[in-house]
C-alpha positions as a Python dict, from the first residue, in 0.01 Angstrom:
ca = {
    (1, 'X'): (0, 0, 0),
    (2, 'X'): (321, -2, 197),
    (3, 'X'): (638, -125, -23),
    (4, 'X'): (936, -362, 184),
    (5, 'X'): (1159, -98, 260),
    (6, 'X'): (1201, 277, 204),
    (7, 'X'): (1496, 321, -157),
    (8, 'X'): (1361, 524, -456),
    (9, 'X'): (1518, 533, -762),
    (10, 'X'): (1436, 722, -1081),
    (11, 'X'): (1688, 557, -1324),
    (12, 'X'): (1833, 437, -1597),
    (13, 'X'): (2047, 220, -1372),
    (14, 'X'): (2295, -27, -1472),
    (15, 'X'): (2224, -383, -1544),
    (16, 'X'): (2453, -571, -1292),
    (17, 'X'): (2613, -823, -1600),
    (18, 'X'): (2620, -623, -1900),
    (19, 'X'): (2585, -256, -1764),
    (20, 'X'): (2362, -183, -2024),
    (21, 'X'): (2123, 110, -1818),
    (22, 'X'): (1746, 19, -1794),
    (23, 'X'): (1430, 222, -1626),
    (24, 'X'): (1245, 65, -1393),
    (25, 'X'): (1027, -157, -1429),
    (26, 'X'): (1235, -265, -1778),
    (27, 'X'): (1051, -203, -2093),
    (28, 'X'): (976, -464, -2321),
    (29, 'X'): (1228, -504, -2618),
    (30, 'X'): (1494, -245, -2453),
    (31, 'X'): (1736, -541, -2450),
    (32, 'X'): (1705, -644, -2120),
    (33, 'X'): (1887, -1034, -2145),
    (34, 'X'): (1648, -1303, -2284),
    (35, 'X'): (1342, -1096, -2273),
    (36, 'X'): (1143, -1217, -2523),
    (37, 'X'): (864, -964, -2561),
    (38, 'X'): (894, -648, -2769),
    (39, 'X'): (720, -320, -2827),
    (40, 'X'): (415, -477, -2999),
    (41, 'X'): (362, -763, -2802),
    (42, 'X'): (-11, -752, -2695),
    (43, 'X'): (-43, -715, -2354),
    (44, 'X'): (-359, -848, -2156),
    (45, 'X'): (-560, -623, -1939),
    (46, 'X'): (-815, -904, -1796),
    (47, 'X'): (-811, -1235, -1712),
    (48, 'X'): (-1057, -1275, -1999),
    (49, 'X'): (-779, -1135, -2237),
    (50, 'X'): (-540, -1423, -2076),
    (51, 'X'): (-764, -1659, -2172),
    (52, 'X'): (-753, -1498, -2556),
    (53, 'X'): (-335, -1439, -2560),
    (54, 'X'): (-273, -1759, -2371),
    (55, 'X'): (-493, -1970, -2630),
    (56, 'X'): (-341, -1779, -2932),
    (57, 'X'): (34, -1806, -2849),
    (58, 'X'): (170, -2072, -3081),
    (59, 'X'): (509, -2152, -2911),
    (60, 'X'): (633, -2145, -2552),
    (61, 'X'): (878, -1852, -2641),
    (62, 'X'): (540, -1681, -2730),
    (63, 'X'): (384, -1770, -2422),
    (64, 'X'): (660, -1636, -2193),
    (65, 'X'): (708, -1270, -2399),
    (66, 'X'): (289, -1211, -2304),
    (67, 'X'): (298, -1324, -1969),
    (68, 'X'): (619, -1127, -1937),
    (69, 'X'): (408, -764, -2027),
    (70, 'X'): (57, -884, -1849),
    (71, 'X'): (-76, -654, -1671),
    (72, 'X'): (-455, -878, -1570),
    (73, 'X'): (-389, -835, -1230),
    (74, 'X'): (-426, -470, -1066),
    (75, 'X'): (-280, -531, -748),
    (76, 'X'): (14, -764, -829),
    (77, 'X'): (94, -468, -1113),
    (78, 'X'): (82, -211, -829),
    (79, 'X'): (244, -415, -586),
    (80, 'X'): (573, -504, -856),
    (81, 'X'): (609, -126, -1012),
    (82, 'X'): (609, -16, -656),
    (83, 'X'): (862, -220, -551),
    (84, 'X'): (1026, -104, -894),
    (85, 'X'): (1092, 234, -822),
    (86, 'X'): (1058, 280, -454),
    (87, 'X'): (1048, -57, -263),
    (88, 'X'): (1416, -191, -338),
    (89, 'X'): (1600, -351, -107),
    (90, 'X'): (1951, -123, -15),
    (91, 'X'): (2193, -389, -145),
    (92, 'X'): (2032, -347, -508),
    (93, 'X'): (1942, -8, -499),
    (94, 'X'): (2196, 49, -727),
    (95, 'X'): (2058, -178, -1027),
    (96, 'X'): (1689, -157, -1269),
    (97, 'X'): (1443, -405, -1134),
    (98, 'X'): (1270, -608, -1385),
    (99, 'X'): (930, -522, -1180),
    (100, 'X'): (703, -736, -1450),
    (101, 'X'): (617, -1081, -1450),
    (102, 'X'): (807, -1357, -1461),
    (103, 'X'): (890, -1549, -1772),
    (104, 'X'): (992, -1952, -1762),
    (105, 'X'): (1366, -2008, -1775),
    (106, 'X'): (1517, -2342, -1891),
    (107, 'X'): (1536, -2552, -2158),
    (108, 'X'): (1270, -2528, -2427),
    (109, 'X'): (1310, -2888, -2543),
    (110, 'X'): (1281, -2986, -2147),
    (111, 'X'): (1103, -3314, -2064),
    (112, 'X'): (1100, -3206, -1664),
    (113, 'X'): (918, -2909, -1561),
    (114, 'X'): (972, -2732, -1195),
    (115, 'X'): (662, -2556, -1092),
    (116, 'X'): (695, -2283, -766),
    (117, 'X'): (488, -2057, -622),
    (118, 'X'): (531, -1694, -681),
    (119, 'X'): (852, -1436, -812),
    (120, 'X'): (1011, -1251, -459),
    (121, 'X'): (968, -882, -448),
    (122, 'X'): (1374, -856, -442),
    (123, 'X'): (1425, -1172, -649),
    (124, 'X'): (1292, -1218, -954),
    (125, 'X'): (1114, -927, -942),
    (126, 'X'): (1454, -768, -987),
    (127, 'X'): (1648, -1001, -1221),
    (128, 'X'): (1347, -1097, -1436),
    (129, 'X'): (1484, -1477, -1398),
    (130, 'X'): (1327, -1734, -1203),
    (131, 'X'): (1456, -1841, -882),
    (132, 'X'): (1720, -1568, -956),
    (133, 'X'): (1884, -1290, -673),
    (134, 'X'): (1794, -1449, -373),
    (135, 'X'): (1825, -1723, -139),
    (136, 'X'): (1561, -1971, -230),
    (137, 'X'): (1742, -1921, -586),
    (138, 'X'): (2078, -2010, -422),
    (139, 'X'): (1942, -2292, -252),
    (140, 'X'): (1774, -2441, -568),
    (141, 'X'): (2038, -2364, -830),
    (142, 'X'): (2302, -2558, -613),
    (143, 'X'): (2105, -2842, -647),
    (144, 'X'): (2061, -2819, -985),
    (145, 'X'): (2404, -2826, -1054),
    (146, 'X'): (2497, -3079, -844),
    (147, 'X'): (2233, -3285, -998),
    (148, 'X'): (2308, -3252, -1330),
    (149, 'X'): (2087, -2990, -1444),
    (150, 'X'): (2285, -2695, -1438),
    (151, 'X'): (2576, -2586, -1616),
    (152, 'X'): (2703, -2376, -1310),
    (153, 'X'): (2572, -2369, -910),
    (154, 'X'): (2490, -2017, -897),
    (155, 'X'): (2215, -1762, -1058),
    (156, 'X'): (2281, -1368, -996),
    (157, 'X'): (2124, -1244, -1291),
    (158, 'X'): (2006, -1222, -1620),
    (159, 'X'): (2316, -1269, -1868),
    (160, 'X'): (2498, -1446, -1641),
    (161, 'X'): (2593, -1762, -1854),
    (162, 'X'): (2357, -1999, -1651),
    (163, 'X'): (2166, -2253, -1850),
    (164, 'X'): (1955, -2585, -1779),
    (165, 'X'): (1944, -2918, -1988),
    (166, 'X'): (1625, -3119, -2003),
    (167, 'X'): (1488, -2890, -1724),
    (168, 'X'): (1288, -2601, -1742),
    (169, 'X'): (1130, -2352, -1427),
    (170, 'X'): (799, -2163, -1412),
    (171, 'X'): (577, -2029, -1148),
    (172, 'X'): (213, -2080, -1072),
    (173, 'X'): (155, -1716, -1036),
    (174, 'X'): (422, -1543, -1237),
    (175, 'X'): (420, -1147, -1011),
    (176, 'X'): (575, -1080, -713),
    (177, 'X'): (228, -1074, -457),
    (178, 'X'): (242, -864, -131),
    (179, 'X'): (336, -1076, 171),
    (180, 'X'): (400, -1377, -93),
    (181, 'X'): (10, -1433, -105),
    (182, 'X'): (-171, -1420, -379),
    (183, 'X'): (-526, -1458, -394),
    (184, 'X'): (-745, -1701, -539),
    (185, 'X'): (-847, -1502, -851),
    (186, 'X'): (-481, -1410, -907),
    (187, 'X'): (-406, -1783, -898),
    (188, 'X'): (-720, -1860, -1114),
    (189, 'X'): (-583, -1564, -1376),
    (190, 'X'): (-237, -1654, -1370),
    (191, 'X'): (-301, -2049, -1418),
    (192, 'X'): (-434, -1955, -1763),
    (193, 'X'): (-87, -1916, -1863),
    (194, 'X'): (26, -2222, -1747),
    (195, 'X'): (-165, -2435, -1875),
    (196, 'X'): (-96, -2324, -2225),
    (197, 'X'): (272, -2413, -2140),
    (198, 'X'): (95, -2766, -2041),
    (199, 'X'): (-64, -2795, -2409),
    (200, 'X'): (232, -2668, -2599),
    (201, 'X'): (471, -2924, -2409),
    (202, 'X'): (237, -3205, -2479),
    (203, 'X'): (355, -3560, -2493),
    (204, 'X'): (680, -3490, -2439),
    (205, 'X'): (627, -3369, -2072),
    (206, 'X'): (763, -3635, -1871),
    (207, 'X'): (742, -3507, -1490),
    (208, 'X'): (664, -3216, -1286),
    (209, 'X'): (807, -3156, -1010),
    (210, 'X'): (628, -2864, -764),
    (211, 'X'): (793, -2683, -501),
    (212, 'X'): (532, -2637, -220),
    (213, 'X'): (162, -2711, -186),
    (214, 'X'): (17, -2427, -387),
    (215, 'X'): (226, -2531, -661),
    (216, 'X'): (82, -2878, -662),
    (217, 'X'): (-273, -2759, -627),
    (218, 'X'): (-195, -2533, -955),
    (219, 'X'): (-85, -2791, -1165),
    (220, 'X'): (-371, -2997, -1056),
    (221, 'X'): (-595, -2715, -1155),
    (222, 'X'): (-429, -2612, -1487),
    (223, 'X'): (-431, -2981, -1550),
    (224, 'X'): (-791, -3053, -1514),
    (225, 'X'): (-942, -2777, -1675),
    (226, 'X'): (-757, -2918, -1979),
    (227, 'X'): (-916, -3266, -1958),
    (228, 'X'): (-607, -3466, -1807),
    (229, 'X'): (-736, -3758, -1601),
    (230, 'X'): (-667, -3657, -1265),
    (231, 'X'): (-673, -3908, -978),
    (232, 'X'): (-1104, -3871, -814),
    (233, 'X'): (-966, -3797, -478),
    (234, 'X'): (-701, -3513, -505),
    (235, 'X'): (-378, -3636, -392),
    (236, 'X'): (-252, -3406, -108),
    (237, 'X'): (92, -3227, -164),
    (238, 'X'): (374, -3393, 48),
    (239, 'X'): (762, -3395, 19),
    (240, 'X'): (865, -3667, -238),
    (241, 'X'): (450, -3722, -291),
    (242, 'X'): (411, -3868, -625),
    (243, 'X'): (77, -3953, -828),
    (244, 'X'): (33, -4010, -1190),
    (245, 'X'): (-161, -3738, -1409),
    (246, 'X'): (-250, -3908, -1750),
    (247, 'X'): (-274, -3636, -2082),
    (248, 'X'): (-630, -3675, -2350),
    (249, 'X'): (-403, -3881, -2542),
    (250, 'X'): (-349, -4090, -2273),
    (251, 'X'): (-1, -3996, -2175),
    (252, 'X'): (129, -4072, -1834),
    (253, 'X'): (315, -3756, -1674),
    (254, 'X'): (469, -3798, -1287),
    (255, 'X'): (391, -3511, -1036),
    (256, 'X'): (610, -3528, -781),
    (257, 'X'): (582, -3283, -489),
    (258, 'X'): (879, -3074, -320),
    (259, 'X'): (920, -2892, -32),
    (260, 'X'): (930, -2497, -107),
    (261, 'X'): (1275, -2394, -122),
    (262, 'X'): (1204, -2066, 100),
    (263, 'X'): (1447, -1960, 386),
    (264, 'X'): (1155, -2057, 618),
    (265, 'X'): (1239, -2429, 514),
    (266, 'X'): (1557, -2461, 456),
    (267, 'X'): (1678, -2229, 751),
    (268, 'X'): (1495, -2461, 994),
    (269, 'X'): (1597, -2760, 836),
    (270, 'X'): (1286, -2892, 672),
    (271, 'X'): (1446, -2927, 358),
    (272, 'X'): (1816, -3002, 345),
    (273, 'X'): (2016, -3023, 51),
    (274, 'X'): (2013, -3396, 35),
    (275, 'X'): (1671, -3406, 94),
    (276, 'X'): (1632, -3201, -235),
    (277, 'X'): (1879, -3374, -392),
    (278, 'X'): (1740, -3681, -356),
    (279, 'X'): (1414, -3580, -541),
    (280, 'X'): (1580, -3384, -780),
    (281, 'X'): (1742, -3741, -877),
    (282, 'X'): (1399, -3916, -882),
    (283, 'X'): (1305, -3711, -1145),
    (284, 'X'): (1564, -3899, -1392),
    (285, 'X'): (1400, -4229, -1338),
}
């Protein structure tokens, strides 16, 4: 399996915000900022032990330290430790890469939950943050802040001071996938963990928000295989799409569909900033 360009490094390197040195990929509990997993944390090995972690993690800080050390997937593991040590991209080859799944980042109490696709090799697969090292993170953390949600407009890394109020970010498949494609039993796997972030947030999930189709056909997924009362004929992923999604205890939450913040779109002009704005603002209503 080829790896995006050609840097090895053997580390420790320096973490780019506290210089702290970490191997790559960063072990659990070596104080890497905000990872929540440790040494002990179990680790799942097959989707069927996603289904057992997943359904046993009591809190969403729980949730978020065992997806961060999963390991379900062989090919997504290959594909992230390779970029790891010997895939980096020359402008970081200087720093550790996270190379493990990505945890949710945001605020636990949220009422608003942002849904993407997939971490970037060079992205979060480096700074272990969502949406963090890269342009579709510079894009969406603008927004953000000029909506409200952020405390500051940019996200470099881990440690960096950056925090979100009544907003929180996750992925549908939480490993950087080779050519940013994951395949239907990685989505199937990785959905597992996301819907246990759907149970734990309950009735006080308010709207989701999904950046990009396949994000929109995960939630639907997660959602049904928990009993929500999904509209009979799927609603199809637009910009600014809404439907309603209704909980077993019969609570209303909005999905509301997004654009993908990728270069491809916003280079070209499919999504603008005001065009995000504007549904970043929807979300308040």
């Amino acid at each position: 399996m080829s790896v995006p360009d050609d840097i090895a490094r053997t580390g420790p390197d320096p973490h780019p915000v506290t210089g702290q040195p970490f191997l790559s990929p960063v072990p659990p509990g070596t104080g890497w900022p905000d990872d929540s997993a440790t040494a002990v944390t179990p680790v799942a090995h097959t989707p069927e032990d996603v289904l057992e972690l997943a359904a046993s993690a009591s809190s969403l800080a729980e949730v978020d330290a065992r997806l961060s050390v999963c390991r379900a997937c062989p090919r997504l593991v290959d594909w992230r430790e390779t970029v790891a040590r010997q895939g980096r991209r020359a402008s970081f080859a200087d720093q550790p890469y996270w190379g493990r799944p990505g945890p949710s980042f945001g605020d636990p109490t949220a009422d608003t939950l942002i849904v993407g696709l997939a971490p970037a090799a060079n992205g979060t697969n480096r700074t272990g943050r969502m949406f963090t090292g890269d342009a579709s993170g510079d894009f969406l953390y603008a927004a953000l802040h000029r909506t409200g949600y952020a405390n500051q407009p940019t996200s470099v890394a881990a440690g960096d001071g950056l925090a979100l109020t009544g907003l929180r970010i996750v992925a549908s498949v939480r490993c950087a996938p080779p050519a940013n494609a994951p395949t239907p039993l990685e989505r199937a796997t990785c959905a597992t963990w996301l819907g246990r972030d759907l149970e734990l947030l309950g009735d006080s999930l308010r709207v989701i928000m999904t950046l990009g189709a396949i994000g929109w056909q995960g939630v639907l997924a997660a959602t049904s295989s928990l009993g929500w009362t999904v509209p009979k004929v799927r609603p199809k992923f637009g910009h600014a799409a809404e439907t309603i999604l209704v909980t077993p205890t019969g609570h209303p939450v909005r999905l509301v569909g997004c654009f993908h913040v990728s270069p491809h779109n916003t280079y070209t002009g499919r999504l603008t900033p005001q065009m995000l704005d504007e549904v970043l603002l929807s979300l308040r209503d």
